[in-house]
N, C-alpha and C positions, 0 to 999 in steps of 0.2 A: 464551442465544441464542434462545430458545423465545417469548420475549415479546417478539419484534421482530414490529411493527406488518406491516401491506400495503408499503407505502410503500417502510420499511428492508428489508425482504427485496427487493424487488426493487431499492434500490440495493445490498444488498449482493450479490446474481445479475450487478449491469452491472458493479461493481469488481471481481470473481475473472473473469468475460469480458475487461474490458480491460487489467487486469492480472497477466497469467498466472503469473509469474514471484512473487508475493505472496500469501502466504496471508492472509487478511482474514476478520476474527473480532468481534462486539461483545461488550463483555464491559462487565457494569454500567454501559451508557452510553454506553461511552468504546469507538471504532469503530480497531482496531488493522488494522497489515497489517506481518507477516513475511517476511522473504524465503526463499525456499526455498533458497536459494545462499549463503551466508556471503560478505559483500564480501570481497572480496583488499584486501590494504594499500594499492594504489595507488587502487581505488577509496575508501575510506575516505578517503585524504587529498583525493580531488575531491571527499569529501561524502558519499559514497554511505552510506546507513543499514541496519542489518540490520533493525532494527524502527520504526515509526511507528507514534505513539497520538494521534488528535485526535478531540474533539469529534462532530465529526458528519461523513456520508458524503463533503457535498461538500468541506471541508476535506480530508479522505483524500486525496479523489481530486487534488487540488489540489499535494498533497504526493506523493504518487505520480507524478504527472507530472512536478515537478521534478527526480526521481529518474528516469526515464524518463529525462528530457533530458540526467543525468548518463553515464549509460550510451551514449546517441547521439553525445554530444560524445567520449567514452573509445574507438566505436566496437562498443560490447560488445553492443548491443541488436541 
């Protein structure tokens, strides 16, 4: 994580901001976000993920927010 640019640090400063509930890590490239909370089985079957690996920040946050919206529709957020 030492050799992330200007750039990636400060997307990864605005995703652990907007997504509190997610730890968010780059690891060789590949920009991860865990949840601090282990989904329950009901979430799990609306989708909800315990971990997500994409590409690059703004995909993350892309995929984060889908998960956001699972949680808002479940009422959990």
């Amino acid at each position: 994580m030492d050799e992330l640019t200007i750039r990636e640090r400060a997307h990864l400063g605005a995703l652990e901001v907007t997504f509190p509930g997610w730890r968010i890590s780059v690891r060789g490239g590949v920009w991860w976000a865990t949840r601090h909370a282990a989904p329950t089985d009901a979430q799990k079957a609306a989708g909800l993920c315990h971990q997500l690996a994409r590409w690059g920040p703004i995909e993350l946050a892309d995929a984060l927010t889908v998960q956001l919206g699972i949680l808002v529709r479940m009422g959990a957020a």
